[in-house]
NUVOLO-646107 format. One record per residue (C-alpha): residue in three letters; x, y, z. Coordinates in pm, 1 decimal. Example, Ala and Ser with C-alpha at 12.3 -4.5 7.8 and 13.67 -1.06 7.14 Angstrom:
<"ALA" <1230.0 -450.0 780.0>>
<"SER" <1367.0 -106.0 714.0>>
//
This chain:
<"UNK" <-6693.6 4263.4 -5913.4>>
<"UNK" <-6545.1 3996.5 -5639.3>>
<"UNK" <-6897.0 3874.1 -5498.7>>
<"UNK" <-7166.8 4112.2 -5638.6>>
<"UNK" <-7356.3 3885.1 -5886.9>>
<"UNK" <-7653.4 4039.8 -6084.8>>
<"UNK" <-8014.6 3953.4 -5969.8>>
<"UNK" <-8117.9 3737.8 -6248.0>>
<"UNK" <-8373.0 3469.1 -6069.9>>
<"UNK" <-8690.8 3478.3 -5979.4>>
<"UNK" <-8536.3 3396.7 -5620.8>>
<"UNK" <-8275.6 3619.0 -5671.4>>
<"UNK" <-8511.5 3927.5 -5656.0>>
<"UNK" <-8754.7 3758.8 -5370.7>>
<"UNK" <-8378.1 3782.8 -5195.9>>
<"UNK" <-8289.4 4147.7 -5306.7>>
<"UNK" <-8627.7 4276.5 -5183.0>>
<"UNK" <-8648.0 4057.3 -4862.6>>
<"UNK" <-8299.0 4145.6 -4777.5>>
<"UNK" <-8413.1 4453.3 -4532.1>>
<"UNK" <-8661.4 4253.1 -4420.2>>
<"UNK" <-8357.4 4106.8 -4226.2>>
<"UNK" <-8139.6 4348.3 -4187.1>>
<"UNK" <-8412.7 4585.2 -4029.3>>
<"UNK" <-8599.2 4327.2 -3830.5>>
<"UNK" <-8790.8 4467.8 -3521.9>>
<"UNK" <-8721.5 4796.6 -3690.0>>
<"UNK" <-9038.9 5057.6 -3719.2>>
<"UNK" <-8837.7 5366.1 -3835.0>>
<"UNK" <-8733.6 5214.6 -4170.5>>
<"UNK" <-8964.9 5246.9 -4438.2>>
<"UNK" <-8918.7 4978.0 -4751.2>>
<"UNK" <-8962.1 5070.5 -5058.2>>
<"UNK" <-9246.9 4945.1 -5251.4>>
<"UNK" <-9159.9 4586.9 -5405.1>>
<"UNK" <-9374.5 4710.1 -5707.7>>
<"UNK" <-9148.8 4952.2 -5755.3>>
<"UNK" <-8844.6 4789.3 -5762.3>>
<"UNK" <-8995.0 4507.8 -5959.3>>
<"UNK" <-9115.0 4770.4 -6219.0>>
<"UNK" <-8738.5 4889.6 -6228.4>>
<"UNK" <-8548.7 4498.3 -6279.5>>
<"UNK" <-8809.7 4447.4 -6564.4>>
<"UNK" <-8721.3 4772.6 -6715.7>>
<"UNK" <-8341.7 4693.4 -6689.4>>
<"UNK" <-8196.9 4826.9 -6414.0>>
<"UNK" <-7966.2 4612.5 -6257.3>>
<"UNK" <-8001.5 4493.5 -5939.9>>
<"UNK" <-7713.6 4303.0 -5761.1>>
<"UNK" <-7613.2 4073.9 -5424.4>>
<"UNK" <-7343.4 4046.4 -5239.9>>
<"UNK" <-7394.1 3702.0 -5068.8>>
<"UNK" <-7129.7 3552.8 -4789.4>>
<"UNK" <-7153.1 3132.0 -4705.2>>
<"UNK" <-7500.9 3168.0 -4927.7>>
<"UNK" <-7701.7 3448.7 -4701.5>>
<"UNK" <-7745.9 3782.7 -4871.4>>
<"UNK" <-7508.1 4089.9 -4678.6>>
<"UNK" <-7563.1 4361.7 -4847.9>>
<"UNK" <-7786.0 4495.4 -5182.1>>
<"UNK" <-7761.7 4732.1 -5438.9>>
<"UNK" <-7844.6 4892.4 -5796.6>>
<"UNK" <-7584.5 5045.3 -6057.6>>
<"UNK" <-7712.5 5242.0 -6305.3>>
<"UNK" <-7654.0 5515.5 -6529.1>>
<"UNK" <-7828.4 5852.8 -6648.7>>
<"UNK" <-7688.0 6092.9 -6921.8>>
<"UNK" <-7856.8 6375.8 -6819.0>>
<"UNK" <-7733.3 6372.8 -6430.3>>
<"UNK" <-7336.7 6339.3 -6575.5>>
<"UNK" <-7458.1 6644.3 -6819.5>>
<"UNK" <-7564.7 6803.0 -6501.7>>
<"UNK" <-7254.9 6676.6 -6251.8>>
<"UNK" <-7026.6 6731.6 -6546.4>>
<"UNK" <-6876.9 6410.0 -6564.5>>
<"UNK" <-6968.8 6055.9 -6621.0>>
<"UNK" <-7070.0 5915.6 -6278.2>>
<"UNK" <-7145.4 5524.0 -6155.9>>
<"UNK" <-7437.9 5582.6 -5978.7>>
<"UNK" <-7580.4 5304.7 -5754.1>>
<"UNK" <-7930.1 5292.7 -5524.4>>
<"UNK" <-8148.2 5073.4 -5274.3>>
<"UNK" <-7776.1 5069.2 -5147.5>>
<"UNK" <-7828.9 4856.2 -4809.8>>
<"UNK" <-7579.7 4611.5 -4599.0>>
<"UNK" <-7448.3 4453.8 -4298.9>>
<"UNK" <-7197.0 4679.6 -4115.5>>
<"UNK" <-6939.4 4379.4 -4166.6>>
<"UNK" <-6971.9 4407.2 -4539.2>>
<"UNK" <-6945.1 4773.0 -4635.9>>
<"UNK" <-6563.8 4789.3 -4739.0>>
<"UNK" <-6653.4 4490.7 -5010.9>>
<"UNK" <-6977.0 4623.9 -5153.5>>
<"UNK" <-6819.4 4957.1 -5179.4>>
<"UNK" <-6509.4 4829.9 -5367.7>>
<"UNK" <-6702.2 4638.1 -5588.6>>
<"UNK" <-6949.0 4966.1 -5705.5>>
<"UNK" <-6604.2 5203.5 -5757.6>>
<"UNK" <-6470.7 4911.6 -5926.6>>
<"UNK" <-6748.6 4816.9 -6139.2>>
<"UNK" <-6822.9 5213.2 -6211.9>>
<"UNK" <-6447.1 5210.9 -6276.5>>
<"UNK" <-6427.0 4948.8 -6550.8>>
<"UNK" <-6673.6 5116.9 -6716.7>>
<"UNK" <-6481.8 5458.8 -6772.9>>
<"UNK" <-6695.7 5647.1 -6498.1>>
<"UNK" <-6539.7 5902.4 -6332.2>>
<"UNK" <-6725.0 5875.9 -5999.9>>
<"UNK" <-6968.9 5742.8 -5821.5>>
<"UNK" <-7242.1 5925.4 -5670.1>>
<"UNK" <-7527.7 5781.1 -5484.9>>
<"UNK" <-7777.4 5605.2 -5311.7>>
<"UNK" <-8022.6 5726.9 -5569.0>>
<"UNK" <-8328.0 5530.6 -5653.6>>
<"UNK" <-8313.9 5618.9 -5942.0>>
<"UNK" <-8209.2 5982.9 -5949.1>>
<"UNK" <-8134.9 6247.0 -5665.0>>
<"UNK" <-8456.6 6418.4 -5774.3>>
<"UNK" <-8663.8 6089.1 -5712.4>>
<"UNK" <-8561.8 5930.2 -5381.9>>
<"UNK" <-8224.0 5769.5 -5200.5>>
<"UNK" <-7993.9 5945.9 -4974.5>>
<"UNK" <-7853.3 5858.9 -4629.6>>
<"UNK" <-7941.7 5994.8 -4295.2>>
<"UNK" <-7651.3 6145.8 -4118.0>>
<"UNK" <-7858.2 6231.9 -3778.8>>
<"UNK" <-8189.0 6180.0 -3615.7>>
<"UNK" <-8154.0 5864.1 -3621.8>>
<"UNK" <-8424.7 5787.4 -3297.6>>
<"UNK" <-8694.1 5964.6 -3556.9>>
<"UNK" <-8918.3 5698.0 -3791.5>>
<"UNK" <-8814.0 5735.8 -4132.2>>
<"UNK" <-9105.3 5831.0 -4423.0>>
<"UNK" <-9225.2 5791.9 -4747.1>>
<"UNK" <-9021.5 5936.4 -5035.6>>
<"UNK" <-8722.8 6021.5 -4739.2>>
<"UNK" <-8447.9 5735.2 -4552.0>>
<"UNK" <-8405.9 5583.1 -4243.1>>
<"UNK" <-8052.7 5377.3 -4214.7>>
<"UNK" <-7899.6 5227.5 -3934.9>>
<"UNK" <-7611.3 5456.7 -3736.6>>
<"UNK" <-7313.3 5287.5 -3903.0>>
<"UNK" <-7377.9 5384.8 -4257.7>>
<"UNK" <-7229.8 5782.7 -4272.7>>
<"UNK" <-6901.7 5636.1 -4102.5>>
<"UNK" <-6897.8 5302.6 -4328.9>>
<"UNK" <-6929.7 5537.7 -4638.0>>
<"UNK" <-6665.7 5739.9 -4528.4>>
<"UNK" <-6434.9 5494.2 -4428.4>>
<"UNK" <-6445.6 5420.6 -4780.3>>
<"UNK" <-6364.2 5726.1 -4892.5>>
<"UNK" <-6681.1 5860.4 -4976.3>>
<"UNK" <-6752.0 6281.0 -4925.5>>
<"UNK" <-7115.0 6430.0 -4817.7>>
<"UNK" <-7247.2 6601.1 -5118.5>>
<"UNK" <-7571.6 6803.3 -5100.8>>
<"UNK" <-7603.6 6779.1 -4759.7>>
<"UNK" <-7999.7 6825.5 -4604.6>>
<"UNK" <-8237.3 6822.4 -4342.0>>
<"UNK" <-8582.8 6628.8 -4343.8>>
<"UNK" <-8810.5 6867.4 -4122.8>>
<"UNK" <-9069.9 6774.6 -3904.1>>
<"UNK" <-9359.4 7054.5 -3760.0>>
<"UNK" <-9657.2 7106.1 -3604.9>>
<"UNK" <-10003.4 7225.0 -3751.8>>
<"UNK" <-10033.3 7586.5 -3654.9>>
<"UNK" <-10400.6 7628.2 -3494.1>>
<"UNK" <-10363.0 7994.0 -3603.3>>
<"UNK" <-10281.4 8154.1 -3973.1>>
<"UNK" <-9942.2 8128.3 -3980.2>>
<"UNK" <-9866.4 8331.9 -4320.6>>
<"UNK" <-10023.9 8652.0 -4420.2>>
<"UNK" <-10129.6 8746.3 -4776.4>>
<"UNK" <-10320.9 9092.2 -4904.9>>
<"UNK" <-10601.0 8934.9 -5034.5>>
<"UNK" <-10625.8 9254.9 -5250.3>>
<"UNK" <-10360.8 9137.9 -5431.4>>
<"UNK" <-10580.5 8802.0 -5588.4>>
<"UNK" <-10770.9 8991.3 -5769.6>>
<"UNK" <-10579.3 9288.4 -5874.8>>
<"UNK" <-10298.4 9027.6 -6008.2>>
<"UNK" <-10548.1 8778.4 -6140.0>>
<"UNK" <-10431.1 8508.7 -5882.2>>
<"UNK" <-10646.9 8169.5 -5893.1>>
<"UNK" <-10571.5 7892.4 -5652.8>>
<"UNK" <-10692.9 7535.9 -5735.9>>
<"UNK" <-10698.0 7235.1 -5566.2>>
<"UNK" <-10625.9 6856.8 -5637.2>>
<"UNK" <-10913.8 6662.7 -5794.2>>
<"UNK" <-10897.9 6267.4 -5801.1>>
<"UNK" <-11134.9 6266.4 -6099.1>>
<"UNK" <-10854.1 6504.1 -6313.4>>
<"UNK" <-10532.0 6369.5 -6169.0>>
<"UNK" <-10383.2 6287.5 -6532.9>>
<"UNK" <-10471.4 6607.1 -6628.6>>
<"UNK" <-10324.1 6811.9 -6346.6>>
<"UNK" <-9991.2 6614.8 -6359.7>>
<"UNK" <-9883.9 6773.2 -6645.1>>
<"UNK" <-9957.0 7120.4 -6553.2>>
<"UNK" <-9700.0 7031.1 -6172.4>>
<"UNK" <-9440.3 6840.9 -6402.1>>
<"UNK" <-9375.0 7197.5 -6651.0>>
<"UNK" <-9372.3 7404.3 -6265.0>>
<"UNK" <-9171.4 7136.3 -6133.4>>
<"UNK" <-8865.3 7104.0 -6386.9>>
<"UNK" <-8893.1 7517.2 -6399.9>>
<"UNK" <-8845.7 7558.2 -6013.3>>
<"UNK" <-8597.0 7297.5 -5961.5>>
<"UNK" <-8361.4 7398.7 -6282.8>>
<"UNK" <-8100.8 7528.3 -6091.0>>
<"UNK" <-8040.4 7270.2 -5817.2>>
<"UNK" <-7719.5 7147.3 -5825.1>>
<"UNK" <-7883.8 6787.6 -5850.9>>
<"UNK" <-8189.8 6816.6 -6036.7>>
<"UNK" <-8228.4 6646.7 -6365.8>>
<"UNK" <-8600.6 6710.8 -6579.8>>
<"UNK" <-8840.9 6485.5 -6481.5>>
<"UNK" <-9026.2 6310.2 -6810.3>>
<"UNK" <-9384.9 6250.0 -6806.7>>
<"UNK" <-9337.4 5870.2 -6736.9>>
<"UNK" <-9121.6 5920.5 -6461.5>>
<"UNK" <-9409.3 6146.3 -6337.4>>
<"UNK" <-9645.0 5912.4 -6333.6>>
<"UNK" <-9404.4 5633.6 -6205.6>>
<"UNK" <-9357.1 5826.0 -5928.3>>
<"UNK" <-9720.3 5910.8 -5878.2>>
<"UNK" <-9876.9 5572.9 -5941.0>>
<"UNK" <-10176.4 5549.8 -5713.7>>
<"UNK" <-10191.7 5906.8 -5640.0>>
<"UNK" <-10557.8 5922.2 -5702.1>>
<"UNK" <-10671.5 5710.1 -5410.8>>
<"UNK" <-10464.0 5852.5 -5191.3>>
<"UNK" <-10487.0 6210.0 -5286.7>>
<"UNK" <-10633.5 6455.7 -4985.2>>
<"UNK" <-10757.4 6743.2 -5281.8>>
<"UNK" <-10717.6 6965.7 -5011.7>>
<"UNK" <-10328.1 6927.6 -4977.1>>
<"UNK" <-10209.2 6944.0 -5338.4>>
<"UNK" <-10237.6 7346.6 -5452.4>>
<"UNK" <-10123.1 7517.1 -5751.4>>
<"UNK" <-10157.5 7893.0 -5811.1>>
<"UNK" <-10219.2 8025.3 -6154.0>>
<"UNK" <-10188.3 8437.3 -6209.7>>
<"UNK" <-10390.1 8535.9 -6513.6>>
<"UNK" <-10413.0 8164.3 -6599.6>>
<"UNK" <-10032.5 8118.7 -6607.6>>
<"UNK" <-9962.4 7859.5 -6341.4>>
<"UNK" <-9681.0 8001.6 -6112.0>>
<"UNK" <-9669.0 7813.6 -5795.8>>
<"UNK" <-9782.0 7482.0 -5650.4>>
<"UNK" <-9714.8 7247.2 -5336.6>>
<"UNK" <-9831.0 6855.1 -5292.7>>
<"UNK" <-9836.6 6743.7 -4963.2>>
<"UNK" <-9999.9 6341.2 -4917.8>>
<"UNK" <-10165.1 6177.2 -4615.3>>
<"UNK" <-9862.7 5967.6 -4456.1>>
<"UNK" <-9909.1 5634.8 -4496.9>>
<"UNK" <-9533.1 5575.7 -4399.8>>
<"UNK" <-9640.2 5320.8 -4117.5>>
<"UNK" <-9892.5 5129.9 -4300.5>>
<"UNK" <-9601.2 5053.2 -4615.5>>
<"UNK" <-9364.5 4965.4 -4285.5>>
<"UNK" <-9566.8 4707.8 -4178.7>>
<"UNK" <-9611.3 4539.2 -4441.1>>
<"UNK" <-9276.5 4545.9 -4545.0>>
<"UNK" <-9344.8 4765.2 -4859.5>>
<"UNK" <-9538.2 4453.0 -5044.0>>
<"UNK" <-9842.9 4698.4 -5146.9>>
<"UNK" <-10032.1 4380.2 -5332.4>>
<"UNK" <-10387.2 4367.9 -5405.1>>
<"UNK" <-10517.0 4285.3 -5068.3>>
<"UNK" <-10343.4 4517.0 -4893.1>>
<"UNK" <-10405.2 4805.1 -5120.1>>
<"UNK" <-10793.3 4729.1 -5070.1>>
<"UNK" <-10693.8 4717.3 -4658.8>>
<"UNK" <-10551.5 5081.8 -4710.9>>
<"UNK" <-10821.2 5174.4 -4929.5>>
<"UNK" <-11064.1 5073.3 -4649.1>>
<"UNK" <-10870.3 5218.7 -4384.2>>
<"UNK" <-10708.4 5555.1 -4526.8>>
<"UNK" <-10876.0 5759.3 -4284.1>>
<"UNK" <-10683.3 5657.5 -4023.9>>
<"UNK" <-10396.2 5798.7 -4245.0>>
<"UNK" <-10509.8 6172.7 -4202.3>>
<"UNK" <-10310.0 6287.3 -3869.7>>
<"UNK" <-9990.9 6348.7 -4020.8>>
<"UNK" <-9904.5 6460.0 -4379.6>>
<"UNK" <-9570.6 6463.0 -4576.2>>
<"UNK" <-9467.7 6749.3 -4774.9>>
<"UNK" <-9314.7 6596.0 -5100.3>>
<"UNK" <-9244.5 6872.1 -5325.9>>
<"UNK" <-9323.0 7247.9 -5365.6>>
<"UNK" <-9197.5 7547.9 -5566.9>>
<"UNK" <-9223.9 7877.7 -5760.0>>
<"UNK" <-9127.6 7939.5 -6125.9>>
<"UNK" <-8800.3 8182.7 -6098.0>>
<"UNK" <-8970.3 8497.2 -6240.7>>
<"UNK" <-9230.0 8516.2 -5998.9>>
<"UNK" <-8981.0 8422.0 -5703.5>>
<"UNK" <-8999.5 8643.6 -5390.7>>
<"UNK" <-9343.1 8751.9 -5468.4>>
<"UNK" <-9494.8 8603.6 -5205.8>>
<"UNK" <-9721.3 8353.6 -5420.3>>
<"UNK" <-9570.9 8035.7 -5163.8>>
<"UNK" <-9672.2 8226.6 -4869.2>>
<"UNK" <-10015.0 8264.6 -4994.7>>
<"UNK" <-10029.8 7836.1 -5066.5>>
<"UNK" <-9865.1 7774.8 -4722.1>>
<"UNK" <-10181.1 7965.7 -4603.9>>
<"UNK" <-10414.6 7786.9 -4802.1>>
<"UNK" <-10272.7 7444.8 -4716.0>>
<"UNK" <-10214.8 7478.4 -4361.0>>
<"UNK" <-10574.5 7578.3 -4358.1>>
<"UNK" <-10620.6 7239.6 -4514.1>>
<"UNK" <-10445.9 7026.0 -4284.4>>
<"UNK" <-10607.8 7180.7 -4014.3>>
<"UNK" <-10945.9 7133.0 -4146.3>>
<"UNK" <-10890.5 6770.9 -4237.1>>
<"UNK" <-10768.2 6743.8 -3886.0>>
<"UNK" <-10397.8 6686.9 -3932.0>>
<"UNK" <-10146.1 6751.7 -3640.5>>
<"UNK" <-9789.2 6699.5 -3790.7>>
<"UNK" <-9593.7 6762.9 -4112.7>>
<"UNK" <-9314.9 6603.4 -4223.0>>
<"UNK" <-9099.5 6700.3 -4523.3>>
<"UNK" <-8846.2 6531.9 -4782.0>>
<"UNK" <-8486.4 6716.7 -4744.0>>
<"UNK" <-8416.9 7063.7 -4804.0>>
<"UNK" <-8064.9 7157.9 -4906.9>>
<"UNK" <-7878.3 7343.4 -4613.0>>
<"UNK" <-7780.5 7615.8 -4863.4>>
<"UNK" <-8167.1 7675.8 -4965.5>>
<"UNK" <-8289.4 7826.4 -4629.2>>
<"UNK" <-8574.9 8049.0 -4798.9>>
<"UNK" <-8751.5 7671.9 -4830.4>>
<"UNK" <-8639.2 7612.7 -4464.1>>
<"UNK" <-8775.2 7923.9 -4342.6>>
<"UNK" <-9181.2 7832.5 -4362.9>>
<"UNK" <-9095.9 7535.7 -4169.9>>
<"UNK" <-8913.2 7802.4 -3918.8>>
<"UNK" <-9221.8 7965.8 -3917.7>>
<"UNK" <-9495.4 7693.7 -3873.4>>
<"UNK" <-9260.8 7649.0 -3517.4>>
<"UNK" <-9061.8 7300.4 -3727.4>>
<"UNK" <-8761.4 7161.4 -3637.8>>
<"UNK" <-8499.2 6989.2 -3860.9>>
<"UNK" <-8571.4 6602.8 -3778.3>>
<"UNK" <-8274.8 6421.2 -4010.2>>
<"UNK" <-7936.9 6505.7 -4110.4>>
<"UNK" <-7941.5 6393.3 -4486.0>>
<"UNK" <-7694.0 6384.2 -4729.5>>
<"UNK" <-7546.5 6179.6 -5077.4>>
<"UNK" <-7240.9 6041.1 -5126.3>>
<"UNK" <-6960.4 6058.8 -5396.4>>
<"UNK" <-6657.6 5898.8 -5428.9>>
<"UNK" <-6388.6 6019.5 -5734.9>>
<"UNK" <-6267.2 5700.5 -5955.1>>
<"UNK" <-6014.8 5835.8 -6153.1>>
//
């Protein structure tokens, strides 16, 4: 791997995670990820890389593995994440990853995923005058034509949306129909967090199951990816639906904080989680739609219309005015459709990349 070198120093990883700090300086629309995060990640064994020209640090990125994406891609794939670099070094960095994914008998590479499609990464292919937001991308303009110079094809291809908060009911749902079907919806409770998780993660894998991309999510990976959930939570804005006590449905929306982790540069420490802490109210305007689904035998019931309801009646009450969402596959327009509804827009192109080494 001519000039990627593993992060192995102390000041190695102070450079991997200050590196956008650079490249995106002046920049409000990107949004770091948090350095707790990645630093969780090195000490766990993911490797991190460089690619440094004349001693200053062009471009970053991780290679990893996961068995049960190749089970799911069908084929052993070199995947590689937090994938960021100057426009002058994209032809080396992406030589090096096919290489290195090559040497190791992979049959492609697929990414940026951080750490898994399912989880975060991606690259914005449009919309590029729009801020970029938590658990979504934001990349400069070069980066679609620099991976396909390379030889890299769109897979997946997405749109992050962006909407208004209807004023008025948007969705409609016979109310009749909650008690005749024994339909219960319940809301988010910071005190019982741990205990709802479990109850999303079993919805979660069961809705998602036949997406292309979607690997099951564990229980640490769950909390991983909810760490701190519990002082930001808005209990209004994360719904599930149980019918006759089976849960069927659910959505999880969170105050954006997308600005806050901007400026400072996605080093959440101690200080300046007690500054968010202090100031999270100011965090209540706009709202990010991370995840929502229905288990496939109660599909095209209605149940999601009747949680739309409930959490756009949320948002309004807690006096939010925009909603943002993580992508939704092109192909999967019944997802799109609310967002068609609520009077949305798409706001990025999105899409991943793969690149065939054999």
């Amino acid at each position: 791997m001519t000039g990627l070198r593993p992060v192995e120093t102390r000041r190695d990883l102070r450079d991997f995670l200050a590196f956008t700090d650079h490249l995106y300086a002046g920049e409000e629309r990107f949004v770091p990820p948090l350095h707790a995060t990645v630093r969780g990640w090195h000490r766990r064994g993911v490797r991190l890389f460089l690619l440094r020209r004349g001693g200053r640090v062009v471009a970053r990125t991780t290679l990893h593995t996961d068995a049960a994406l190749d089970a799911r891609l069908g084929r052993d794939t070199q995947l590689f994440g937090l994938t960021e670099f100057a426009e002058e070094a994209a032809e080396e960095l992406f030589e090096a990853i096919c290489a290195a994914g090559a040497a190791a008998g992979r049959k492609a590479a697929f990414g940026p995923v951080s750490l898994l499609p399912n989880q975060a990464g991606g690259v914005i292919t449009s919309g590029f005058g729009e801020r970029g937001f938590i658990d979504s991308a934001w990349n400069r303009p070069y980066y679609p034509a620099a991976y396909e110079a390379c030889g890299f094809s769109r897979r997946f291809e997405s749109d992050t949306w962006i909407c208004p908060v209807p004023q008025e009911p948007v969705f409609a749902f016979d109310d009749a129909r909650i008690r005749a079907e024994e339909l219960r919806v319940h809301r988010g409770d910071r005190r019982r967090v741990r205990e709802q998780l479990p109850i999303l993660r079993e919805m979660l894998n069961t809705s998602f199951a036949q997406l292309g991309y979607y690997t099951e999510i564990s229980a640490e990976q769950l909390a991983e990816q909810t760490d701190g959930l519990a002082y930001l939570l808005d209990e209004a804005l994360l719904l599930y639906l149980t019918k006759a006590g089976r849960p069927v449905a659910f959505v999880l929306c969170l105050p954006d904080i997308s600005r806050f982790i901007a400026g400072i540069r996605g080093n959440l420490h101690l200080v300046h989680q007690l500054r968010l802490l202090a100031t999270r109210s100011r965090y209540r305007r706009e709202a990010v739609l991370i995840i929502k689904g229905t288990v496939p035998d109660e599909q095209g019931h209605g149940y999601m219309r009747l949680l739309s309801r409930e959490l756009h009646d949320g948002l309004r009450r807690g006096g939010y005015h925009t909603l943002r969402s993580t992508y939704v596959e092109r192909d999967n327009p019944g997802s799109a459709a609310q967002y068609v509804a609520m009077g949305g827009r798409p706001l990025h192109g999105y899409t991943f990349y793969d690149k065939d080494l054999a």
